[in-house]
C-alpha positions in Angstrom: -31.2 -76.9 36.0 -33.9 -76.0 38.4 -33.0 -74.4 41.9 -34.4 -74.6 45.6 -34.0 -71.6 47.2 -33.4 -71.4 51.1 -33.0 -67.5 51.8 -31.9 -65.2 54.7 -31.7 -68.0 57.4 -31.0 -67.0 60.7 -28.6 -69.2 62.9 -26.9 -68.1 66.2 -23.6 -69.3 66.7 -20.0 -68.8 67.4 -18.1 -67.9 64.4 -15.1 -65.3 64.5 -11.3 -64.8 65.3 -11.7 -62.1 68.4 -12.2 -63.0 72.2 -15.8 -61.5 72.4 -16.4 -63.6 69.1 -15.4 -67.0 70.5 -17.6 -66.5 73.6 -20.5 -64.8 72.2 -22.6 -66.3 69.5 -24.1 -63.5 67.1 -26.4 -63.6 63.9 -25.2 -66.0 61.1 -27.2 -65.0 57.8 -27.3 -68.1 55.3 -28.6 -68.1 52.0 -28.8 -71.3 49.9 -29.7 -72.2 46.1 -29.4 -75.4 45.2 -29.4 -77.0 42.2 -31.7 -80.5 41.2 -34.2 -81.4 38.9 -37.5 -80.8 39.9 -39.1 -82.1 37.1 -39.5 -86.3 38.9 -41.1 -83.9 42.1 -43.6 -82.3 40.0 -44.7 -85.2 38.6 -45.4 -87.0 41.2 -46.4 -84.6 43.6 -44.4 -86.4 46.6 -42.1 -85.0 48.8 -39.8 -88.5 48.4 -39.0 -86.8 45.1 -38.0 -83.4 46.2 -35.2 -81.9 48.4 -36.7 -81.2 51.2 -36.0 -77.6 52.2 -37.3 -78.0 55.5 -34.8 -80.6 56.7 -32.1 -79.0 54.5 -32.8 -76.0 56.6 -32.7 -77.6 60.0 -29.2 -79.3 58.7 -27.7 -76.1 57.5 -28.9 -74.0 61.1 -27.9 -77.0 63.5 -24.5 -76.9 61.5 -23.7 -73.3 61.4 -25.2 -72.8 65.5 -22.5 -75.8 66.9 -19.5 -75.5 64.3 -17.3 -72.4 66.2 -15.5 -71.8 62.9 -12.8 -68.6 63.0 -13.9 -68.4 59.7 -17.3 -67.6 57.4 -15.0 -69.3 54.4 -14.8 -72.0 56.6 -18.4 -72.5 57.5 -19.8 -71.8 54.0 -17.4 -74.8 53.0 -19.3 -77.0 55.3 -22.5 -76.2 54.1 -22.0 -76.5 51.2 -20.9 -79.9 51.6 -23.6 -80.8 53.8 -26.1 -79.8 51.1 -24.2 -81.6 49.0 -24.6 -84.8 50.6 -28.8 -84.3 49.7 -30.1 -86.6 47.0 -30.5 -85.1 44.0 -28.0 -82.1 44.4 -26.1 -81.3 41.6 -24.5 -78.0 42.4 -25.0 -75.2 45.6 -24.4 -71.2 45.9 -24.2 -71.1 49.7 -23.8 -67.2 51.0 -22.8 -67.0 54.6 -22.9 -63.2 56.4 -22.7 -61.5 59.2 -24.7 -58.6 59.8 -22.9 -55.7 61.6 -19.6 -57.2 61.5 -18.2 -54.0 60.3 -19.0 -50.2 61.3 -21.5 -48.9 58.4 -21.5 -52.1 56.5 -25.1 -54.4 56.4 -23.0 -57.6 56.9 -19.7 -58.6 55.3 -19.4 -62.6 53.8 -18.7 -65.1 51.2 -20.2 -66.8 48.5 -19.3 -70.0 47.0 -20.1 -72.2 44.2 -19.5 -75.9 44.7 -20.6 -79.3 42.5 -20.7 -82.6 43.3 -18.2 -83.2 40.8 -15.6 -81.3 42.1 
Protein backbone atom coordinates (compact mmCIF):
# COMPACT_ATOMS: atom_id res chain seq x y z
CA UNK A 1 0.00 0.00 0.00
CA UNK A 2 1.39 3.39 -0.98
CA UNK A 3 1.28 6.29 1.69
CA UNK A 4 0.81 10.23 1.57
CA UNK A 5 2.67 11.81 4.00
CA UNK A 6 1.42 15.07 5.74
CA UNK A 7 4.31 15.91 8.45
CA UNK A 8 4.90 18.29 11.41
CA UNK A 9 1.74 20.49 10.82
CA UNK A 10 1.25 23.19 12.90
CA UNK A 11 -2.30 24.13 14.27
CA UNK A 12 -3.11 26.52 17.10
CA UNK A 13 -5.79 25.56 19.20
CA UNK A 14 -7.28 24.84 22.58
CA UNK A 15 -6.60 21.35 23.69
CA UNK A 16 -5.83 20.45 27.42
CA UNK A 17 -7.52 19.72 30.96
CA UNK A 18 -5.90 22.89 33.02
CA UNK A 19 -7.55 26.49 33.25
CA UNK A 20 -4.65 28.26 31.30
CA UNK A 21 -5.15 25.27 28.66
CA UNK A 22 -8.87 25.91 28.08
CA UNK A 23 -8.26 29.64 27.53
CA UNK A 24 -5.08 29.68 25.81
CA UNK A 25 -4.60 28.00 22.49
CA UNK A 26 -0.83 26.56 22.10
CA UNK A 27 1.02 24.58 19.35
CA UNK A 28 -0.73 21.37 18.14
CA UNK A 29 1.95 19.27 16.09
CA UNK A 30 0.12 16.78 13.59
CA UNK A 31 1.72 14.24 11.56
CA UNK A 32 -0.30 12.13 9.07
CA UNK A 33 0.44 8.99 6.73
CA UNK A 34 -2.17 7.77 4.95
CA UNK A 35 -2.62 4.98 3.19
CA UNK A 36 -4.13 4.68 -0.83
CA UNK A 37 -3.11 3.49 -3.95
CA UNK A 38 -1.33 5.79 -5.89
CA UNK A 39 -0.88 3.81 -8.72
CA UNK A 40 -4.66 5.24 -10.77
CA UNK A 41 -2.86 9.05 -9.83
CA UNK A 42 0.33 8.20 -11.49
CA UNK A 43 -1.23 7.21 -14.36
CA UNK A 44 -3.10 9.71 -15.09
CA UNK A 45 -1.36 12.43 -13.87
CA UNK A 46 -4.65 14.21 -12.41
CA UNK A 47 -5.13 15.40 -9.13
CA UNK A 48 -9.07 13.91 -9.36
CA UNK A 49 -7.14 10.70 -8.78
CA UNK A 50 -4.99 11.53 -5.84
CA UNK A 51 -5.75 12.54 -2.20
CA UNK A 52 -5.17 15.77 -2.14
CA UNK A 53 -2.80 16.69 0.64
CA UNK A 54 -3.46 20.16 0.42
CA UNK A 55 -7.12 20.06 1.31
CA UNK A 56 -6.47 17.12 3.68
CA UNK A 57 -4.23 19.54 5.35
CA UNK A 58 -6.57 22.45 5.57
CA UNK A 59 -9.32 19.75 6.99
CA UNK A 60 -6.96 18.31 9.60
CA UNK A 61 -5.72 22.22 10.88
CA UNK A 62 -9.33 23.80 10.75
CA UNK A 63 -10.26 20.65 12.85
CA UNK A 64 -7.59 20.45 15.41
CA UNK A 65 -7.66 24.83 15.76
CA UNK A 66 -11.84 24.75 16.60
CA UNK A 67 -12.23 21.24 18.37
CA UNK A 68 -11.29 22.37 22.33
CA UNK A 69 -10.70 18.67 23.13
CA UNK A 70 -9.29 17.87 27.02
CA UNK A 71 -7.72 15.31 25.25
CA UNK A 72 -4.81 14.69 22.30
CA UNK A 73 -6.43 10.93 22.29
CA UNK A 74 -9.42 12.63 21.61
CA UNK A 75 -8.37 14.85 18.80
CA UNK A 76 -6.15 12.26 17.10
CA UNK A 77 -9.52 10.09 17.02
CA UNK A 78 -11.10 12.77 15.03
CA UNK A 79 -8.57 13.15 12.56
CA UNK A 80 -8.26 10.18 11.97
CA UNK A 81 -11.74 9.89 11.12
CA UNK A 82 -11.77 12.86 9.11
CA UNK A 83 -9.08 11.49 6.91
CA UNK A 84 -10.81 8.70 6.76
CA UNK A 85 -13.74 10.05 5.24
CA UNK A 86 -11.15 11.00 1.94
CA UNK A 87 -11.66 8.86 -1.16
CA UNK A 88 -9.36 6.36 -1.57
CA UNK A 89 -8.14 5.98 2.18
CA UNK A 90 -7.60 2.71 3.25
CA UNK A 91 -5.85 3.09 6.53
CA UNK A 92 -4.20 6.41 8.60
CA UNK A 93 -1.21 6.79 11.42
CA UNK A 94 -2.28 10.13 12.73
CA UNK A 95 0.42 11.47 15.58
CA UNK A 96 -0.87 14.41 17.54
CA UNK A 97 1.85 16.36 19.99
CA UNK A 98 2.32 18.95 21.97
CA UNK A 99 5.59 20.57 22.16
CA UNK A 100 6.61 21.74 25.63
CA UNK A 101 3.88 20.16 27.45
CA UNK A 102 6.16 18.72 29.90
CA UNK A 103 9.46 20.35 31.61
CA UNK A 104 12.54 18.78 29.46
CA UNK A 105 10.38 16.80 27.21
CA UNK A 106 10.25 17.93 23.05
CA UNK A 107 6.46 17.30 23.15
CA UNK A 108 4.47 14.42 24.68
CA UNK A 109 1.43 12.69 22.32
CA UNK A 110 -0.26 9.80 20.77
CA UNK A 111 -0.25 7.79 17.83
CA UNK A 112 -2.93 5.80 16.28
CA UNK A 113 -3.55 3.41 13.70
CA UNK A 114 -7.11 3.31 12.24
CA UNK A 115 -8.77 1.47 8.94
CA UNK A 116 -11.78 2.01 7.29
CA UNK A 117 -12.73 -1.36 8.20
CA UNK A 118 -12.72 -1.06 11.64
Amino acid sequence: MDKVIIKDLLARGIIGINDWERNNPQDILINIVVFTDTRRAAETDNIEDCVNYRTLSKKVQAHAENAHRLTVEALANDLAKLCLQEKGVEKVIVRVEKPGAVRFAGSVGVEIERSRDE
